[in-house]
ZABABA-49030 format. One record per residue (C-alpha): y, x, z. Coordinates in steps of 0.05 Angstrom, whole numbers. Example, Ala and Ser with C-alpha at 12.3 -4.5 7.8 and 13.67 -1.06 7.14 Angstrom:
! residues 2
<pt Y="-90" X="246" Z="156"/>
<pt Y="-21" X="273" Z="143"/>
This chain:
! residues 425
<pt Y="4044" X="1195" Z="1821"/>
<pt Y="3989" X="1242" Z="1824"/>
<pt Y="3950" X="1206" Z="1761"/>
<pt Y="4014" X="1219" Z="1726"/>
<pt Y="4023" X="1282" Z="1737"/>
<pt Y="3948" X="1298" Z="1723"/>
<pt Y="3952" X="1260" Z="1663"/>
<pt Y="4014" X="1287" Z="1639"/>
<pt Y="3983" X="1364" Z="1652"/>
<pt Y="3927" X="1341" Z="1613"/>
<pt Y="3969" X="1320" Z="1551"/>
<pt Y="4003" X="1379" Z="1543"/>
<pt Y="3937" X="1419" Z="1546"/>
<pt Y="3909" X="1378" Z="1501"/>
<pt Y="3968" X="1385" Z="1450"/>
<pt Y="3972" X="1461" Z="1461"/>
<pt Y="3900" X="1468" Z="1447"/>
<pt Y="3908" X="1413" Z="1384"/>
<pt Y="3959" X="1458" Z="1348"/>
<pt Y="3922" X="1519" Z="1353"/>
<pt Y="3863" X="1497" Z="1333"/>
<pt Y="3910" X="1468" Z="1269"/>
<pt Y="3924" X="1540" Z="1263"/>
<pt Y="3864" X="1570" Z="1256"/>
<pt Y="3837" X="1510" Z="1208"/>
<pt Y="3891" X="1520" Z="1162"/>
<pt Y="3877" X="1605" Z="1163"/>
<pt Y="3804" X="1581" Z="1152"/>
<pt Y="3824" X="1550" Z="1091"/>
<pt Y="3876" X="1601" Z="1062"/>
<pt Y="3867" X="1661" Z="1093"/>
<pt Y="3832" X="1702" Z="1032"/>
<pt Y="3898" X="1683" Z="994"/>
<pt Y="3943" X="1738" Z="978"/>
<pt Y="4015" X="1719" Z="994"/>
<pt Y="4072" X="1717" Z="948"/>
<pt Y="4105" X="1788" Z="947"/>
<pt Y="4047" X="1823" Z="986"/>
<pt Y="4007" X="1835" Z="918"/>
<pt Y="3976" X="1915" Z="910"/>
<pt Y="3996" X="1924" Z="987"/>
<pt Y="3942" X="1875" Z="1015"/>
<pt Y="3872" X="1859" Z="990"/>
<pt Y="3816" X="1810" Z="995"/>
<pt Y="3775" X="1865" Z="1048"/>
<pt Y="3842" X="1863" Z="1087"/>
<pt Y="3848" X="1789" Z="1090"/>
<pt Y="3778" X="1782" Z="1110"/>
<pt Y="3794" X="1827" Z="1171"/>
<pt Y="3862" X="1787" Z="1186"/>
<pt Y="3820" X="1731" Z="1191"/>
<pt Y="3764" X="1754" Z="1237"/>
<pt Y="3802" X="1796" Z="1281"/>
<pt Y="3852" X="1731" Z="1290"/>
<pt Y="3786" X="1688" Z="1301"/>
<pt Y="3761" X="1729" Z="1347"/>
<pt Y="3825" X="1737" Z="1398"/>
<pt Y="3835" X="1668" Z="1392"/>
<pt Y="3772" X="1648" Z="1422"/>
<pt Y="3791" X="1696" Z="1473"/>
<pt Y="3843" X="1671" Z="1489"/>
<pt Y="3821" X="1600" Z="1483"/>
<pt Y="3767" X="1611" Z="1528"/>
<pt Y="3812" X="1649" Z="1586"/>
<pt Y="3859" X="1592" Z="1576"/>
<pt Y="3803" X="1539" Z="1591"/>
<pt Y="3776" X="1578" Z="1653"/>
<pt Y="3854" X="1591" Z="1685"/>
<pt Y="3865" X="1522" Z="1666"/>
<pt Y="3802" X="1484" Z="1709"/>
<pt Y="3816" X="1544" Z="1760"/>
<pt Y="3894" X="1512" Z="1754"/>
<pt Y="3879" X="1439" Z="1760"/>
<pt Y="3824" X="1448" Z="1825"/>
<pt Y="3878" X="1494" Z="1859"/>
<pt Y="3927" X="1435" Z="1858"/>
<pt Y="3900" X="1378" Z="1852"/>
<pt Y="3829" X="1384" Z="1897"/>
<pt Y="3862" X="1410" Z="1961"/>
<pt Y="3862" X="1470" Z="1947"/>
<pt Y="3928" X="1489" Z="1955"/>
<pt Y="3937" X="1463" Z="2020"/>
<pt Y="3883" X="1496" Z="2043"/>
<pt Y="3907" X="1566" Z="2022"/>
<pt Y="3977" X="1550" Z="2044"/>
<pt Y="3941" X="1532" Z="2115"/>
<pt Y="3906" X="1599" Z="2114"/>
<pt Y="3959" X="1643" Z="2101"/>
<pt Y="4009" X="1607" Z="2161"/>
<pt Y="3955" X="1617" Z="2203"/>
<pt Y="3954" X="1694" Z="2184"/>
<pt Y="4037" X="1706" Z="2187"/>
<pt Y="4073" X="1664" Z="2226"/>
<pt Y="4144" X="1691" Z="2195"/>
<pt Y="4159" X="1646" Z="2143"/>
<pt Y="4184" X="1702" Z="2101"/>
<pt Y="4129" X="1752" Z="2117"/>
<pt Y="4078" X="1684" Z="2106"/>
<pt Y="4118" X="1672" Z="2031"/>
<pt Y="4104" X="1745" Z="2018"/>
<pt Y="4037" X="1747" Z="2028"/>
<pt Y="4024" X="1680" Z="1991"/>
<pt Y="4055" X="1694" Z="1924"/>
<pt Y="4032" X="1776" Z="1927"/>
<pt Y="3960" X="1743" Z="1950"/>
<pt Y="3957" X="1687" Z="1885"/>
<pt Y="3981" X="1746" Z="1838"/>
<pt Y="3928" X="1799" Z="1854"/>
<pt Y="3878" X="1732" Z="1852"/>
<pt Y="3897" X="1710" Z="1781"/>
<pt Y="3897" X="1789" Z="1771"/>
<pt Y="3825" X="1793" Z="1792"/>
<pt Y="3810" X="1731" Z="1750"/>
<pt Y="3835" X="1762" Z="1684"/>
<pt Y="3795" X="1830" Z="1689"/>
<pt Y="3741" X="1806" Z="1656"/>
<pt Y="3780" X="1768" Z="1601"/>
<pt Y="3817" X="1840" Z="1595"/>
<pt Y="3765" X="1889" Z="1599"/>
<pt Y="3728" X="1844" Z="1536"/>
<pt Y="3791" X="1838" Z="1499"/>
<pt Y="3799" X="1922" Z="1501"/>
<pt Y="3729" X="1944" Z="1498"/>
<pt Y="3693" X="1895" Z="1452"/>
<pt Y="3761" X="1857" Z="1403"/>
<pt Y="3799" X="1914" Z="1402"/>
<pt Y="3754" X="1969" Z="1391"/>
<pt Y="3705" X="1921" Z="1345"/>
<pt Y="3775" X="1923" Z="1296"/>
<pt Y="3790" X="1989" Z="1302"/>
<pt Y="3858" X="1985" Z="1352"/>
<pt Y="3820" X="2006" Z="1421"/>
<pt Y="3834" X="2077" Z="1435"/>
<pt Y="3839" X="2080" Z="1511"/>
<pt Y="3787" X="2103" Z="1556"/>
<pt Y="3751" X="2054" Z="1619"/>
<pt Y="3785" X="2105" Z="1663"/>
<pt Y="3858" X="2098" Z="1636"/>
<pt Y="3853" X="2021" Z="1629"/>
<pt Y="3836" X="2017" Z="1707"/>
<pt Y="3897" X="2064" Z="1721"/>
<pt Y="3938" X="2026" Z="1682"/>
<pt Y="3913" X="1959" Z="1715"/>
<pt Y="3919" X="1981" Z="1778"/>
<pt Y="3991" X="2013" Z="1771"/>
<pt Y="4002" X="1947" Z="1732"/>
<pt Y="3979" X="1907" Z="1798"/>
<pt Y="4029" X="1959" Z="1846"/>
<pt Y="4090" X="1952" Z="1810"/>
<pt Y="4081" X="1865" Z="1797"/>
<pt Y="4053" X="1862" Z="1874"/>
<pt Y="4117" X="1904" Z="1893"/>
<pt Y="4165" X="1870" Z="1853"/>
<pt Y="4140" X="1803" Z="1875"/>
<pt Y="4148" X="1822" Z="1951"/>
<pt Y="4216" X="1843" Z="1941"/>
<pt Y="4231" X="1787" Z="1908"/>
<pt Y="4204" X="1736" Z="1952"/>
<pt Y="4227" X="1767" Z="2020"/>
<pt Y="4297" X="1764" Z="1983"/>
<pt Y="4293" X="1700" Z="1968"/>
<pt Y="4271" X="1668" Z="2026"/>
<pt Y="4314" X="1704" Z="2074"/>
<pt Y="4373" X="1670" Z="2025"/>
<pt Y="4340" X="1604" Z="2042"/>
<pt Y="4337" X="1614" Z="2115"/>
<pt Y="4413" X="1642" Z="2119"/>
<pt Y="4443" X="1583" Z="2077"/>
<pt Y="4390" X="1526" Z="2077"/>
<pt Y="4453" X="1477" Z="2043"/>
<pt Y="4467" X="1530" Z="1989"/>
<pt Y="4405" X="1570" Z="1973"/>
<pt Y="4398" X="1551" Z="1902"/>
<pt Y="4468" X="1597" Z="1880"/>
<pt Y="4447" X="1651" Z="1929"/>
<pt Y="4382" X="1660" Z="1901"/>
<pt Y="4415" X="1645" Z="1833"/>
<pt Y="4459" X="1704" Z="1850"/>
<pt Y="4394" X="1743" Z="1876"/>
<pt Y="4351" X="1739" Z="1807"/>
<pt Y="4400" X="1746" Z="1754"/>
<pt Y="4429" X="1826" Z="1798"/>
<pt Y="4348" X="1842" Z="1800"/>
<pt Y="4346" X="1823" Z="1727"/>
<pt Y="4399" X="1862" Z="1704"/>
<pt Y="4379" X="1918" Z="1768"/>
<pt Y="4313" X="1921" Z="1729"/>
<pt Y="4346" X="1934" Z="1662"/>
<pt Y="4371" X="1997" Z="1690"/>
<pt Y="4312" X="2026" Z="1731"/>
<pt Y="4264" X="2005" Z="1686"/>
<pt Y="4272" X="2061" Z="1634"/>
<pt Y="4270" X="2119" Z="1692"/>
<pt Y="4221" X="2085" Z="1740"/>
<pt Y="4165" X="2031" Z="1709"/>
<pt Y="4160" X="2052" Z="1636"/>
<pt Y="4147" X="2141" Z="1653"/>
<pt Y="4080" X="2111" Z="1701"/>
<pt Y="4050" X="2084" Z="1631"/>
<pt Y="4076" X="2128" Z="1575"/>
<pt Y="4095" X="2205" Z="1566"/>
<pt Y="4162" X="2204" Z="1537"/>
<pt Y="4184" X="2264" Z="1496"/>
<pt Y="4233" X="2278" Z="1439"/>
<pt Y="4213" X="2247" Z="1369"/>
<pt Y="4167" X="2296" Z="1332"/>
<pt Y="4180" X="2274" Z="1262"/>
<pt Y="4232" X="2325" Z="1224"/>
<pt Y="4301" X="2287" Z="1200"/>
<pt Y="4279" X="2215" Z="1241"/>
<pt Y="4326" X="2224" Z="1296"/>
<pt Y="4390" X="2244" Z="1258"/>
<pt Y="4375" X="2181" Z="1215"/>
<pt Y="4369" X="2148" Z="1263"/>
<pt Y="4439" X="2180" Z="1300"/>
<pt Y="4464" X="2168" Z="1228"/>
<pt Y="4445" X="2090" Z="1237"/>
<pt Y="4480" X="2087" Z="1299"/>
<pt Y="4546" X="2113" Z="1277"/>
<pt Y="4546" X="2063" Z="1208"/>
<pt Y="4545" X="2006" Z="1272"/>
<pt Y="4597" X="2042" Z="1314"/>
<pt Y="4547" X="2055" Z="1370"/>
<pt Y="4516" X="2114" Z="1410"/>
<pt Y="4449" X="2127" Z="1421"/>
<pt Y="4442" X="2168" Z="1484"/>
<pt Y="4372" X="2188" Z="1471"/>
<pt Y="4308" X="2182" Z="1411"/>
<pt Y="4240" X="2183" Z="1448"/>
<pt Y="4173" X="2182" Z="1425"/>
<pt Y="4112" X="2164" Z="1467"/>
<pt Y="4040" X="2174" Z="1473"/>
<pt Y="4017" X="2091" Z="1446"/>
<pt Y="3956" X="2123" Z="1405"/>
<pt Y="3927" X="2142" Z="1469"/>
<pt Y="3910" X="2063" Z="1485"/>
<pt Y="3915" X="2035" Z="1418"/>
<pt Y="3935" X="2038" Z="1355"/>
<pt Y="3985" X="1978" Z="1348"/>
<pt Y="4047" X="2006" Z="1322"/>
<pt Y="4120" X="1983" Z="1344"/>
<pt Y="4186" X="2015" Z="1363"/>
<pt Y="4236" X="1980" Z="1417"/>
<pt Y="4309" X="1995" Z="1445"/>
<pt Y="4308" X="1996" Z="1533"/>
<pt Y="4349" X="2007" Z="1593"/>
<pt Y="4415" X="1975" Z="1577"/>
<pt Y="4487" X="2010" Z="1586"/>
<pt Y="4484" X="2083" Z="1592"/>
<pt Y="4408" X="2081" Z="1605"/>
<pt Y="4398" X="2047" Z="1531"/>
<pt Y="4341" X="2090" Z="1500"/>
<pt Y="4311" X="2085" Z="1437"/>
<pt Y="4225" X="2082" Z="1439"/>
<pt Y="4183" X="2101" Z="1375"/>
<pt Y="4108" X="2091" Z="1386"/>
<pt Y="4071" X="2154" Z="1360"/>
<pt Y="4026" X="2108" Z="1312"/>
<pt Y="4089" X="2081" Z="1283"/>
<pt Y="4120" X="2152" Z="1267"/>
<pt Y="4047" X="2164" Z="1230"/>
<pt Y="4049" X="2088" Z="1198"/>
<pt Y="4119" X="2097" Z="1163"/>
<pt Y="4159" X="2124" Z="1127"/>
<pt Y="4234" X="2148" Z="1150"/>
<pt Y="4265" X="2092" Z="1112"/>
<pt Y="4223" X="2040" Z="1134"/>
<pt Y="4235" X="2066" Z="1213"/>
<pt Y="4310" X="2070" Z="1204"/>
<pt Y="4302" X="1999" Z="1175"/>
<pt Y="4259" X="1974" Z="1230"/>
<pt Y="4312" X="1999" Z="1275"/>
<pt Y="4379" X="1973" Z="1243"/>
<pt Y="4339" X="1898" Z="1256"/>
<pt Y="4335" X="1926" Z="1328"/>
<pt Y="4409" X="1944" Z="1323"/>
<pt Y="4426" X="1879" Z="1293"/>
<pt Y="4408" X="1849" Z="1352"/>
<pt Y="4458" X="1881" Z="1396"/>
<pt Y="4510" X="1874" Z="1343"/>
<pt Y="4506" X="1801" Z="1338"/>
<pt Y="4500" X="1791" Z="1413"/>
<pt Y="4431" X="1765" Z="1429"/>
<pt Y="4410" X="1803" Z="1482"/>
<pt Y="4480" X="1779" Z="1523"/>
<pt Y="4461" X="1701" Z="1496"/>
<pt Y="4387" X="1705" Z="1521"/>
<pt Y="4406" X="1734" Z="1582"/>
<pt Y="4465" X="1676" Z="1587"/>
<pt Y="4418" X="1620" Z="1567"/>
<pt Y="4359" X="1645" Z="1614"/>
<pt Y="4408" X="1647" Z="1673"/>
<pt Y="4441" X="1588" Z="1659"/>
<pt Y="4363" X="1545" Z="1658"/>
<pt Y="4351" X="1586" Z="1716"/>
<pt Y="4413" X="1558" Z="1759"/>
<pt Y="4397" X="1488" Z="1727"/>
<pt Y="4323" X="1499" Z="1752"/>
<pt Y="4338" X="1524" Z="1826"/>
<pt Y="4388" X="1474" Z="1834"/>
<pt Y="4344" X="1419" Z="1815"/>
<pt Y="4287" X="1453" Z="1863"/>
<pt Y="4341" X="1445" Z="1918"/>
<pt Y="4346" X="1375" Z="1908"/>
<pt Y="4273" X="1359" Z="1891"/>
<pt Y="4249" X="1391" Z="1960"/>
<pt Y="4311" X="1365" Z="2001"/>
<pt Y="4272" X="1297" Z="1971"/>
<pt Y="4209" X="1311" Z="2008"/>
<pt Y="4168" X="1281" Z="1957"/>
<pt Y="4140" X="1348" Z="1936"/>
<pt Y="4080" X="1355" Z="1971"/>
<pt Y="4057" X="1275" Z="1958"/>
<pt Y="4055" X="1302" Z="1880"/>
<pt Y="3987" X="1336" Z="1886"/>
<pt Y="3960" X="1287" Z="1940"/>
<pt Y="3986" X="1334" Z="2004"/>
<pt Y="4021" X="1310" Z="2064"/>
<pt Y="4072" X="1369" Z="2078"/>
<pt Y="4065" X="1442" Z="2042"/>
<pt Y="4104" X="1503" Z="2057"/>
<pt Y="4164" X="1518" Z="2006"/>
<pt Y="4123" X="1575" Z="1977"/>
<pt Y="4073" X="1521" Z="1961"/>
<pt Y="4123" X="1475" Z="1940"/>
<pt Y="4144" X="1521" Z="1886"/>
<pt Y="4081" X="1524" Z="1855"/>
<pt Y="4078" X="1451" Z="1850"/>
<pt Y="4146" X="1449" Z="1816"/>
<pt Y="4117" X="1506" Z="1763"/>
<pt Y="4066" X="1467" Z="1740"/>
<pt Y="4121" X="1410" Z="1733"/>
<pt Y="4173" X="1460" Z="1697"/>
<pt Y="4112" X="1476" Z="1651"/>
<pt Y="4105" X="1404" Z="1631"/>
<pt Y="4177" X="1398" Z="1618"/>
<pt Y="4174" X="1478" Z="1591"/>
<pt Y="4130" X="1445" Z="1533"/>
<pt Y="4176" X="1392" Z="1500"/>
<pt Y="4233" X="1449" Z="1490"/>
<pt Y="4195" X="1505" Z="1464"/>
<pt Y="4199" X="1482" Z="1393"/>
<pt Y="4284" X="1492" Z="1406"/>
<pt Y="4276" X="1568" Z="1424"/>
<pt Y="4232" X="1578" Z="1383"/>
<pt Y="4282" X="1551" Z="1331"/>
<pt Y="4337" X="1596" Z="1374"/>
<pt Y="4293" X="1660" Z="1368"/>
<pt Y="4277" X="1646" Z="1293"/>
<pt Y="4356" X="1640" Z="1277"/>
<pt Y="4371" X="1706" Z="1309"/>
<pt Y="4305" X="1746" Z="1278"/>
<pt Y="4335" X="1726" Z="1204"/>
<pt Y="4407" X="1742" Z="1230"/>
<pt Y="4375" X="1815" Z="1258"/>
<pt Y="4345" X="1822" Z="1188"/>
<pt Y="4419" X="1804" Z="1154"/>
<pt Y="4449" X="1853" Z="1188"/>
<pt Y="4398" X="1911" Z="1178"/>
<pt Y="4409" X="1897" Z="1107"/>
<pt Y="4478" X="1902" Z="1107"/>
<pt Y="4472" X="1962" Z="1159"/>
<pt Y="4417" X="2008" Z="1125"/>
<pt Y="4447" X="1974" Z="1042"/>
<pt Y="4365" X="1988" Z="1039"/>
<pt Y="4329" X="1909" Z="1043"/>
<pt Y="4268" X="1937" Z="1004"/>
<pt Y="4259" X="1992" Z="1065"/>
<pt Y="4256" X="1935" Z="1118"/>
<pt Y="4210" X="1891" Z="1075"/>
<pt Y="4162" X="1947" Z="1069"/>
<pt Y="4167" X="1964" Z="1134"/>
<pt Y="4144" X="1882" Z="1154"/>
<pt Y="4078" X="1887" Z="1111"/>
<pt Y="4059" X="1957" Z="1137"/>
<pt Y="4067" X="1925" Z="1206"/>
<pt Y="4028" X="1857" Z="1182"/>
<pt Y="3973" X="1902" Z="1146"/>
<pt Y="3968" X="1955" Z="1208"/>
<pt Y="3967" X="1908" Z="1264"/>
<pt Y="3923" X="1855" Z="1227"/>
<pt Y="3970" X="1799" Z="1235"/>
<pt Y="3964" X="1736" Z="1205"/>
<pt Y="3999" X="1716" Z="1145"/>
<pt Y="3981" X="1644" Z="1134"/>
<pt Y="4007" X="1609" Z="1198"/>
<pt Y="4008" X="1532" Z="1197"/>
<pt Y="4080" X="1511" Z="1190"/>
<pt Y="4076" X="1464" Z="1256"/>
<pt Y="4046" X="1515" Z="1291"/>
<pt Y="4101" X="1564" Z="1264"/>
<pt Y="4155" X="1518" Z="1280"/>
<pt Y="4128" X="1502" Z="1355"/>
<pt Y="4116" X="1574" Z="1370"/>
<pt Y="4135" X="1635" Z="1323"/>
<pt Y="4191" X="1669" Z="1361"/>
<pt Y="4196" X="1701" Z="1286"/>
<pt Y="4198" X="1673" Z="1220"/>
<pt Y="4134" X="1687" Z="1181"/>
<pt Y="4132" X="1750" Z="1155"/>
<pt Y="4114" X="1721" Z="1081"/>
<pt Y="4183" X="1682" Z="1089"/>
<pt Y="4214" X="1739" Z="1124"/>
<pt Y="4192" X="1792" Z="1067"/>
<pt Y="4212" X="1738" Z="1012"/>
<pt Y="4286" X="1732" Z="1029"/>
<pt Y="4287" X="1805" Z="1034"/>
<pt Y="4260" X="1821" Z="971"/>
<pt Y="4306" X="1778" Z="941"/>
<pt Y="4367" X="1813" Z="978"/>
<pt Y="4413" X="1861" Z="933"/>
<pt Y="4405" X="1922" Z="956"/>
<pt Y="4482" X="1947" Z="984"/>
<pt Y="4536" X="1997" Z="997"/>
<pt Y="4530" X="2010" Z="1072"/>
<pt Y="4598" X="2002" Z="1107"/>
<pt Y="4616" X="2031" Z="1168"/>
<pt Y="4623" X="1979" Z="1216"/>
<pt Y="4682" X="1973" Z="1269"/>
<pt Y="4689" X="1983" Z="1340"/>
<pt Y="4621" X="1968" Z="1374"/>
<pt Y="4594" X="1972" Z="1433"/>
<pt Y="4560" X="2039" Z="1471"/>
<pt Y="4491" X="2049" Z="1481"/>
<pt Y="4481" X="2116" Z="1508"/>
């Protein structure tokens, strides 16, 4: 059992690392071509520097992946999970307060582990293209408010949890079922007041005439905006993008500063009736149903699986606290995680050209949200030549070539007023 496992770990690794690699060939090999429909707005000098800054995050990435990966493997399958499970029971003898402390304890660890991966990322990649703009001394306050709120959120979490296990040991998997999907949702509310102000100053939108567009958007698609921030991104980097938060009467919408200054106000109000189309057609409500219902599928399976007992005997241990347990069944729900990512992927691509359907039937402007994609692509050097497998196993969008093609072709329309909708204020 444990050679399968191993072996099984080991094969998806291997596969993951086989398709990007496939990815990066392929840009290799067509990477200084200019894509259909992206003529006089991207060059050979901006290819180039598609191509190296992708090159060199990759092998980044590839390289942190490798070293949390051997890290990964030695943890669970040389003893040494049993022998930090052993440490902290001897430190807490509560089994919540012991849970606590071993989940909060691995986080700040893989924390730790990724500083250096992080720090070269920002300092060397980033600012070596251009996009670094934050200083050493803002990057450690935002890593260590980063650490606070995770290490926080995990304790919470975890004491929750467990005392559901303790008060109905037959039933646990619905109760803490129950538990995660109220912080989920608990989360959607606080996190626009409490988590996002400690990393961003929020202030009204600068730019003259963008937020009555924008309140202008909102009432073509029958909802209310409650209110139109901007916030301070140029002072880490100068990645562009614009977002929707909060949910209810806490939903916000979030311009980075760098995409005011990117844009023009068509292309933002276009950018933003995609966002819009989102909530129109209901994704948010079917991710949020899908991911609960996996997650009720998953606990209830845990339930079973350490009711089994077998658990433990999967990475060679005798007996292994539940905490432990659940890391052993993560790296089993990652094997699994692998064979269905192609399907959302396929889910997320559906509802990304959907979004884009409705924006142009929202905004009657499809040129506006075209434009919009390859000032995004150009700014934020992303690449345009993505191999199709590796498209199809991972994009969560459509590439933007195929993305900016169907849109070019749209007809620009008549924007009608939609119906009834719902609120977002």
């Amino acid at each position: 059992m444990i050679a399968a496992l191993l072996a099984a770990y080991l094969l998806v690794l291997t596969a993951e690392y086989a398709l990007k690699a496939l990815n990066l060939r392929h840009l290799k090999a067509v990477g200084h071509l200019v894509p259909e429909g992206f003529e006089g707005e991207v060059d050979a000098a901006t290819l180039a520097k598609t191509s190296a800054y992708t090159f060199d995050k990759s092998r980044v990435a590839l390289v942190e992946s490798a070293v949390e990966s051997a890290i990964f493997l030695l943890f669970l399958f040389a003893g040494w999970l049993g022998v930090y499970d052993r440490w902290i029971g001897s430190l807490v003898a509560s089994p919540i307060g012991g849970g606590v402390l071993f989940f909060v304890g691995l986080t700040l660890i893989q924390s730790v582990l990724g500083i250096p991966f992080g720090a070269y990322d920002t300092f060397r990649i980033e600012s070596r293209h251009g996009f670094n703009a934050t200083t050493p001394g803002l990057w450690v306050a935002d890593l260590v408010k980063g650490l606070a709120v995770s290490a926080a959120l995990i304790a919470l979490v975890t004491a929750g949890a467990l005392g559901l296990v303790r008060w109905s040991p037959g039933a646990w998997w619905l109760w803490v079922w129950g538990f995660f999907v109220g912080v989920s949702v608990l989360m959607l509310f606080l996190s626009p007041y409490v988590i996002e102000p400690l990393f961003f100053r929020f202030q009204p939108v600068q730019k003259e005439g963008i937020e009555e567009e924008i309140r202008r958007l909102m009432d073509k698609a029958g909802l209310t905006v409650g209110r139109v921030f901007q916030v301070d991104a140029s002072r880490r980097s100068r990645h562009s993008n614009a977002y929707f938060t909060g949910i209810g009467r806490v939903k916000r919408v979030v311009l980075f500063d760098t995409l005011l200054d990117q844009m023009s106000p068509a292309e933002i109000v276009a950018v933003l009736a995609h966002e819009v189309g989102h909530w129109k057609r209901r994704h948010v409500i079917q991710r949020l149903g899908l991911t609960a219902g996996l997650a009720l599928a998953g606990l209830y399976l845990a339930f079973r699986l350490v009711g089994w007992g077998g658990v433990p005997g999967l990475v060679g241990l005798d007996a292994a606290s539940l905490p432990a347990q659940a890391v052993i069944l993560w790296l089993v729900a990652g094997i699994a995680g692998f064979f269905v990512t192609p399907f959302f992927s396929a889910l997320s691509r559906r509802n990304e050209r959907e979004a884009d359907r409705f924006a142009c039937e929202l905004s009657g402007d499809p040129g506006a949200l075209a434009s919009a994609l390859i000032k995004l692509s150009r700014e934020n050097l992303a690449n345009l030549h993505p191999h199709p497998l590796y498209a199809a196993f991972y994009l969560s969008h459509p590439p933007v070539v195929e993305r900016v093609r169907v849109l070019r072709a749209a007809r620009p329309q008549t924007p009608a007023r939609s119906g009834a909708g719902a609120m977002i204020s």
